[in-house]
BAPABA-701223 format. One record per residue (C-alpha): residue in three letters; x, y, z. Coordinates in pm, whole numbers, plus 32768, in hexadecimal, padded with zeros to 4 digits. Example, Ala and Ser with C-alpha at 12.3 -4.5 7.8 and 13.67 -1.06 7.14 Angstrom:
BEGIN
ALA84CE7E3E830C;SER85577F9682CA;
***
This chain:
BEGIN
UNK89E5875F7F84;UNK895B88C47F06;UNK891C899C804C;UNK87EA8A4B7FCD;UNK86B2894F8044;UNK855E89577F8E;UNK84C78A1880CB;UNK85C38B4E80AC;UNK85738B827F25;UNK843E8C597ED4;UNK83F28BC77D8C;UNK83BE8A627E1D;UNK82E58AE37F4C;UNK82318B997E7A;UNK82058A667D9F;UNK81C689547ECD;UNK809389057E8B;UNK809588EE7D37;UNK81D387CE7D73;UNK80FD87237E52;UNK7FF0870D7D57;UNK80E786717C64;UNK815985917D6B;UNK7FEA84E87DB4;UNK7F8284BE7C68;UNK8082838E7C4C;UNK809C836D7DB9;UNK7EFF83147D9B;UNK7F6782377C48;UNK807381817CB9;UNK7FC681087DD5;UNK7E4580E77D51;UNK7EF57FA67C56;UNK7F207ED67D82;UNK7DD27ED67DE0;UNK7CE97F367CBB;UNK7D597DE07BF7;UNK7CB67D157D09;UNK7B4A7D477C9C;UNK7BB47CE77B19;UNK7C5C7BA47B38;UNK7B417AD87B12;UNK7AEE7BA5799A;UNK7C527B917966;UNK7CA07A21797E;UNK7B1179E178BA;UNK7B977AD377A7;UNK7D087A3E7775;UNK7C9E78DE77D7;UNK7D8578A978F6;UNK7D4177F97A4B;UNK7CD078C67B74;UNK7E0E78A97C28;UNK7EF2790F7AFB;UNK7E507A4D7AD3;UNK7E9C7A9F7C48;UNK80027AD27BF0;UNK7F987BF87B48;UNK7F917C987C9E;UNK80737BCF7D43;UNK818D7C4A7C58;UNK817A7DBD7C88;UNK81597D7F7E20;UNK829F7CB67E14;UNK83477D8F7D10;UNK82E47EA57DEF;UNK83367E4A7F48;UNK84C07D8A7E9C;UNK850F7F167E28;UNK84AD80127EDF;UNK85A380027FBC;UNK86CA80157E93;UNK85F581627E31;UNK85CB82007F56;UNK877B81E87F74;UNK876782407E04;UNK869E83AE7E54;UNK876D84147F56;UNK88BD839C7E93;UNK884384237D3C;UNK86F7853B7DBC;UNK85D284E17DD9;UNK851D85947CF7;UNK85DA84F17BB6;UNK8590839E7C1E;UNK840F84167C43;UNK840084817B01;UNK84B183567A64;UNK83BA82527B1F;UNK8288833D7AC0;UNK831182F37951;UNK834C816F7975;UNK81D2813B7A2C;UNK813182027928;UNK81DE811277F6;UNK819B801C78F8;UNK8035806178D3;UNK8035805F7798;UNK80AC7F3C7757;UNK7FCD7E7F7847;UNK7E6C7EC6779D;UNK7EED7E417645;UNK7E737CE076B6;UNK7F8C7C0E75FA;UNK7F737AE876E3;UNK7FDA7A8D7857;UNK81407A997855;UNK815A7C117766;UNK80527C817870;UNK81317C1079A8;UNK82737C8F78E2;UNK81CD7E1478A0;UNK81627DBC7A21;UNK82AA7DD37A8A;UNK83207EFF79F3;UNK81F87FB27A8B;UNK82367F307BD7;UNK839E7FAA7B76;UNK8353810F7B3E;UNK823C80D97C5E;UNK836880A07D4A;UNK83FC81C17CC2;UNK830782B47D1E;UNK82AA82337E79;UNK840B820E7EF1;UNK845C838C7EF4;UNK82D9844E7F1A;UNK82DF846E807C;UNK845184CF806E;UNK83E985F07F34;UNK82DF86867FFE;UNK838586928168;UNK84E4874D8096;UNK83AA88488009;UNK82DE88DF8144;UNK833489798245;UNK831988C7838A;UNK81D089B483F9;UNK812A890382C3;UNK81BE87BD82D7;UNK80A086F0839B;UNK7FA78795827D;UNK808587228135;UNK80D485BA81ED;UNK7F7B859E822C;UNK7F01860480C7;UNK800C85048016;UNK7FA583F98126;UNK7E2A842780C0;UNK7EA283D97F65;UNK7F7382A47FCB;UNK7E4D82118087;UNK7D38826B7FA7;UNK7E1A81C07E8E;UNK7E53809F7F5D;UNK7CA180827FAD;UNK7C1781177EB3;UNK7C647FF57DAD;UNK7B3D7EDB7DD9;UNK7A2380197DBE;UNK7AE680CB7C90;UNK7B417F9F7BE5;UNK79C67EFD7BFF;UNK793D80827B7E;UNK7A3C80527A3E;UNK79D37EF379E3;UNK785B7F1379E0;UNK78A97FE978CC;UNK79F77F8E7813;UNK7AFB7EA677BD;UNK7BF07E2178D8;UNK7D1B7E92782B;UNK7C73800C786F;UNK7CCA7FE379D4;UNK7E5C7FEF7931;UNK7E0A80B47821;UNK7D5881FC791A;UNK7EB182367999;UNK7F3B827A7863;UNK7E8383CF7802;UNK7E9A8465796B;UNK800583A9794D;UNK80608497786F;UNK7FC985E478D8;UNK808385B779F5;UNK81E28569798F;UNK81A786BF78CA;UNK811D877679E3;UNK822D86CD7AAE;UNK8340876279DB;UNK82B388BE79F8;UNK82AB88E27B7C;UNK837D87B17C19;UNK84DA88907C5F;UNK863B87EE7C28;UNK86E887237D52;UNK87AF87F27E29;UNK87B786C77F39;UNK88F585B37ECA;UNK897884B17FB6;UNK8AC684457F7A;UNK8AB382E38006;UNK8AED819D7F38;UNK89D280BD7EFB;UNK89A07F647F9F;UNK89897E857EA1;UNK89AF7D617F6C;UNK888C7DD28072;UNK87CB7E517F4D;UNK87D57CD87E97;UNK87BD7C147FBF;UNK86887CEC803F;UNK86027CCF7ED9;UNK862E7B457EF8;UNK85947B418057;UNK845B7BF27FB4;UNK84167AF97E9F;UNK847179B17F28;UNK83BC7A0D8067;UNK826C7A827F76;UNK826B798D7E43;UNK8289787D7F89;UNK8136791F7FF5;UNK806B79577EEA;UNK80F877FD7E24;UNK80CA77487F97;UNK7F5077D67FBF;UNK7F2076F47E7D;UNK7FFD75C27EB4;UNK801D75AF803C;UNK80F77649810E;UNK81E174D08150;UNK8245748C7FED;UNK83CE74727FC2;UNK83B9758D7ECC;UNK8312768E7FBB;UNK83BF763B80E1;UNK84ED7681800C;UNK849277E77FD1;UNK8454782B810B;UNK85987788817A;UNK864778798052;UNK859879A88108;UNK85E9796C824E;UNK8754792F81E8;UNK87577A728123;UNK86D77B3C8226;UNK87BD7A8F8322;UNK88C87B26823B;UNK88247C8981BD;UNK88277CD2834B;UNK899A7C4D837A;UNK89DF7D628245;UNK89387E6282A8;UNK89E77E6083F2;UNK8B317E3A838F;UNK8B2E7F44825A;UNK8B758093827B;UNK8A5F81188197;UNK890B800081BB;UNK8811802C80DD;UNK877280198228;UNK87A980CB8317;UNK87797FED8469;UNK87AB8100853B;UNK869781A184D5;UNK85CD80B88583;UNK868480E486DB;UNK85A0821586F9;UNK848081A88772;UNK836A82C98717;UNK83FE826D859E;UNK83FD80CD85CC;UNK829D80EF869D;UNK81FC81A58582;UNK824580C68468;UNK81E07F8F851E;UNK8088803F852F;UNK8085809883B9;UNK80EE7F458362;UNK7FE57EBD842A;UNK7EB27F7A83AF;UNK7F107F61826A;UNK7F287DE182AA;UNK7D907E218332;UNK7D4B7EE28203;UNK7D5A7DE9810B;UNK7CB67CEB81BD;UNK7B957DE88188;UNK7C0F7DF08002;UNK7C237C788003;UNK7AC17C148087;UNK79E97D608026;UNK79817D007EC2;UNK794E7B9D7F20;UNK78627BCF8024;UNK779B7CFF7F5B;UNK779C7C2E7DFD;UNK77947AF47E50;UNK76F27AE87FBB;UNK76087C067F5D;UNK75C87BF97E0B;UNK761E7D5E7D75;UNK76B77DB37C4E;UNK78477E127C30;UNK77DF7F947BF6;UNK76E57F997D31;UNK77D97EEB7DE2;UNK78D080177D6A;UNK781981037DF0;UNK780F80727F41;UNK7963804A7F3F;UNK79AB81A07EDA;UNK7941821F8017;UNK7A76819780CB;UNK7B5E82487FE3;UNK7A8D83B57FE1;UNK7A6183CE814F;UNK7BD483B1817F;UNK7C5284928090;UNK7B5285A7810A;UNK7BC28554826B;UNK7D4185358242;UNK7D80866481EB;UNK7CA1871282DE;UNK7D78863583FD;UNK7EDB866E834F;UNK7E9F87F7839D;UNK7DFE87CB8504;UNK7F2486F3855E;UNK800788018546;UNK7F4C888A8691;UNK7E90879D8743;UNK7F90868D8763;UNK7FFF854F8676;UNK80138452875F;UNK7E81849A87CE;UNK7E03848C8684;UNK7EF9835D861C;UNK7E3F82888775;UNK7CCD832986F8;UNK7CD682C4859D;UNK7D35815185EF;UNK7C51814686FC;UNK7B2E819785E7;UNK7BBB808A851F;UNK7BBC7F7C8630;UNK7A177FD8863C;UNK7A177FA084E7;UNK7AA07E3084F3;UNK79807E0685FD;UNK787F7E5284FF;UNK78F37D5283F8;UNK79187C4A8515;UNK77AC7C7D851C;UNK77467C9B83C8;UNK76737B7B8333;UNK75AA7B1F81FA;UNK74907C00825D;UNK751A7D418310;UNK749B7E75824A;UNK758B7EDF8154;UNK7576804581FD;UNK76057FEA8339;UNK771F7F228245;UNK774D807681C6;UNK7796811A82F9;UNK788B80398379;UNK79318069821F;UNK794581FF827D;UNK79CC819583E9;UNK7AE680D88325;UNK7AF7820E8259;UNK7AE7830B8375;UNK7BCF8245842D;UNK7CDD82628349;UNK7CAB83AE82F9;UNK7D2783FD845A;UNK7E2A83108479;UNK7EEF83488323;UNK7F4684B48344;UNK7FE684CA847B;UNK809383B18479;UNK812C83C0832F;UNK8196852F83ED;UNK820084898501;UNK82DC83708441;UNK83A3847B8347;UNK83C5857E844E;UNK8493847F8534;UNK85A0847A844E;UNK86A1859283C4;UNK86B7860B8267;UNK87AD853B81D7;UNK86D483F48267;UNK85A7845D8193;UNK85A383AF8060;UNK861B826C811C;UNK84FF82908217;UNK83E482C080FE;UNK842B81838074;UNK845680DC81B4;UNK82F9817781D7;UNK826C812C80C5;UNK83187FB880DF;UNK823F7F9E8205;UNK81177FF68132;UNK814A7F008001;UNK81B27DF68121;UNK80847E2D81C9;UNK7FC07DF3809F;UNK805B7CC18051;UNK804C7C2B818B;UNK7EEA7C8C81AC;UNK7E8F7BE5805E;UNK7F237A8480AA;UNK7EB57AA98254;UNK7D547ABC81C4;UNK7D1C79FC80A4;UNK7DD778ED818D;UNK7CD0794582AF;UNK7B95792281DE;UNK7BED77EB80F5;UNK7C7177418249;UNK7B2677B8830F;UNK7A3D774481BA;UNK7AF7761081A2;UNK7ACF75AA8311;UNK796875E98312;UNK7913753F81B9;UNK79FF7436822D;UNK7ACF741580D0;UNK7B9F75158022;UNK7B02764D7FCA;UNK7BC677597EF1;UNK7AA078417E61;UNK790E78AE7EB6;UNK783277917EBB;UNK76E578107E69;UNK761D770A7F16;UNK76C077308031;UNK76CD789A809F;UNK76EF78638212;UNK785277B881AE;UNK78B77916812B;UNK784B79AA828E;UNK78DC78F18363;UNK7A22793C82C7;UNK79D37A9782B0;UNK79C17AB683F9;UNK7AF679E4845A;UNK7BAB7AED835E;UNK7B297BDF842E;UNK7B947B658556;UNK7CF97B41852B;UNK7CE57CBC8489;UNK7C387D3C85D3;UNK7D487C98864C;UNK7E667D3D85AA;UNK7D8F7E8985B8;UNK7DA17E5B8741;UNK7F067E0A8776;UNK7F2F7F3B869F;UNK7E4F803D8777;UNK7EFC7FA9889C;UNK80497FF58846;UNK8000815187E7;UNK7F1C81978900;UNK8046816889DC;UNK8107823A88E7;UNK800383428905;UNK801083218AA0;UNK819583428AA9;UNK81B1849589F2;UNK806185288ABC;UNK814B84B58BE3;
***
């Protein structure tokens, strides 16, 4: 390990900021293609003649891909530095890209899927880690709170960017819009990102990194296929048999190697462990947001995909004016306050779509949108702060990805939770299977709305709970 750290070299400090901009232009990619794709599946399967539920696996495949490596990457940065693997995964989402908006069928798309969600993996294993090694503890809650801002508004900004795009191009430029800025910012990257001086000399887990990786996709092709089939055929059960049994054995690894690709131990602290949950749980609240959004304002309320955009947008440019401003009060006013604040906002907003009908003015839709927006403006920062500074230096690039694994989890999970929730809630009202909008029946779409919304006010209480008691312990 080379002794000299980013924060004692003059060049880098003076550069910081110029490294984190490199950083969030593919930290903001990497995670906007796991949401933007959402609004476009119904163009997408029209324009290559697929079924409805095919085209899903278009964003099933780069959550899976996702959550089965970032773990292996994280290990990888800290084994290897962080700022090489960075740079390759910028290159592989960028091709990845590419690839994606030449429109040669299901299976090319799904194949040039993967190798974004590759290089996607890549790059959100090891951000956190590159930005914590760069500034100086005094600036830390700021730069945390700037990349988180770019994580989030990635992860919400998707349904109102990607409905903006297609009222005026071609699906495959929601791909091909990565490519340009893509490459700008490898370029950029090159000129500013410094050279590793951080090396781990551990071995890698290969078993714990496969059978995590199996856990992940038997475990998430069970959901999403199951959400289609039924959750009791032979064949889903079966996954979900193969994932528990993997897991069973990924924890018996990790405990018994001397180098995990997880480190279990990290989780015996509790600030660290506490933290996480939360993360994993909003983002689990986020995309049940993502999920019934354009439904309710196309469908329900009749607006165009670019109207709809823009009401979306809001979401995305509240937080990102916020985050920042909350990352760099953090550093003085206290974490743990404005963790408990910012998830008490977001609790209100679940309120205000358990209330929301067919005929509440789209203004007062709009401000719940900025709560949601506000909310996680002041939650992100210092949290994300208070996750990476729990752990020491050589724990960074592991405890990215474990954050960021909570992130791609969480929207995952969030996905299948609420597509489950509303189909389930339409179907029980209609009283036969329902598994898109019915038109004639609008009030089906509401009530399951609002059961969505429930269990998400749900897991946005449990969440403010926990860290309210968090918050109460360190005022004590």
């Amino acid at each position: 390990m080379n002794n000299v750290a980013f924060t004692d070299n003059p060049e880098i400090q003076k550069n910081r900021w110029w490294i984190m901009a490199s950083v969030s232009i593919f930290t903001f990619m990497s995670t906007l293609d796991a949401s933007i794709v959402n609004i476009a599946l119904p163009v997408m399967s029209k324009d290559m003649s697929i079924p409805m539920n095919q085209s899903e696996w278009v964003v099933s495949i780069y959550l899976i891909t996702i959550c089965a490596l970032l773990l292996l990457f994280g290990k990888l940065g800290d084994n290897h530095g962080k700022i090489k693997i960075f740079k390759i995964g910028s290159i592989l989402f960028t091709i990845g890209s590419l690839l994606c908006g030449l429109n040669f069928g299901l299976f090319p798309l799904l194949f040039a899927r993967a190798i974004q969600s590759v290089g996607a993996a890549m790059t959100m294993s090891v951000n956190n880690g590159i930005i914590t090694e760069v500034f100086p503890m005094r600036e830390r809650g700021r730069a945390l709170g700037t990349i988180g801002s770019f994580v989030a508004l990635g992860a919400i900004a998707g349904p109102g960017l990607g409905g903006i795009l297609l009222a005026h191009l071609d699906w495959t430029y929601i791909f091909w819009i990565n490519v340009p800025i893509g490459i700008l910012a490898i370029i950029f990257g090159q000129k500013v990102l410094p050279k590793d001086v951080t090396f781990s000399k551990d071995k890698i887990d290969i078993p714990g990194a496969t059978t995590f990786a199996i856990t992940m996709v038997a475990l998430f092709i069970g959901v999403f296929i199951g959400q289609e089939v039924g959750f009791g055929k032979p064949s889903i059960l079966g996954l979900f048999a193969i994932a528990a049994i993997s897991f069973i054995a990924f924890i018996y690894l990790e405990l018994h190697v001397d180098s995990p690709i997880l480190s279990l131990k990290l989780f015996k602290r509790l600030g660290f462990s506490i933290n996480i949950f939360c993360a994993l749980l909003i983002f689990i609240t986020s995309f049940f947001l993502n999920v019934v959004a354009p439904f309710y304002l196309q469908n329900a309320r009749h607006l165009p995909a670019n109207y709809a955009g823009y009401i979306l947008m809001i979401l995305p440019i509240l937080q990102g004016i916020i985050a920042p401003i909350i990352g760099g009060l953090s550093d003085k006013i206290g974490r743990h306050l404005l963790t408990f604040l910012g998830l008490c906002i977001l609790t209100l907003s679940q309120l205000g779509f358990m209330i929301t009908t067919l005929y509440t003015p789209l203004w007062l839709f709009m401000v719940f949108i900025g709560l949601v927006g506000f909310g996680y403006g002041v939650f992100m920062a210092p949290n994300n702060t208070l996750i990476m500074s729990s752990v020491s230096k050589a724990e960074l690039g592991v405890a990215g990805s474990i954050n960021a694994l909570a992130r791609e989890l969480g929207m995952a999970i969030g996905i299948s939770i609420a597509t489950t929730v509303l189909f389930a809630s339409m179907s029980h009202t209609a009283g036969y299977k329902v598994s898109t909008y019915i038109p004639a029946h609008p009030e089906y779409f509401i009530y399951g709305m609002h059961s969505a919304f429930l269990v998400s006010l749900v897991i946005c209480l449990i969440a403010t709970v926990i860290s309210g008691f968090n918050f109460m312990n360190h005022r004590g």
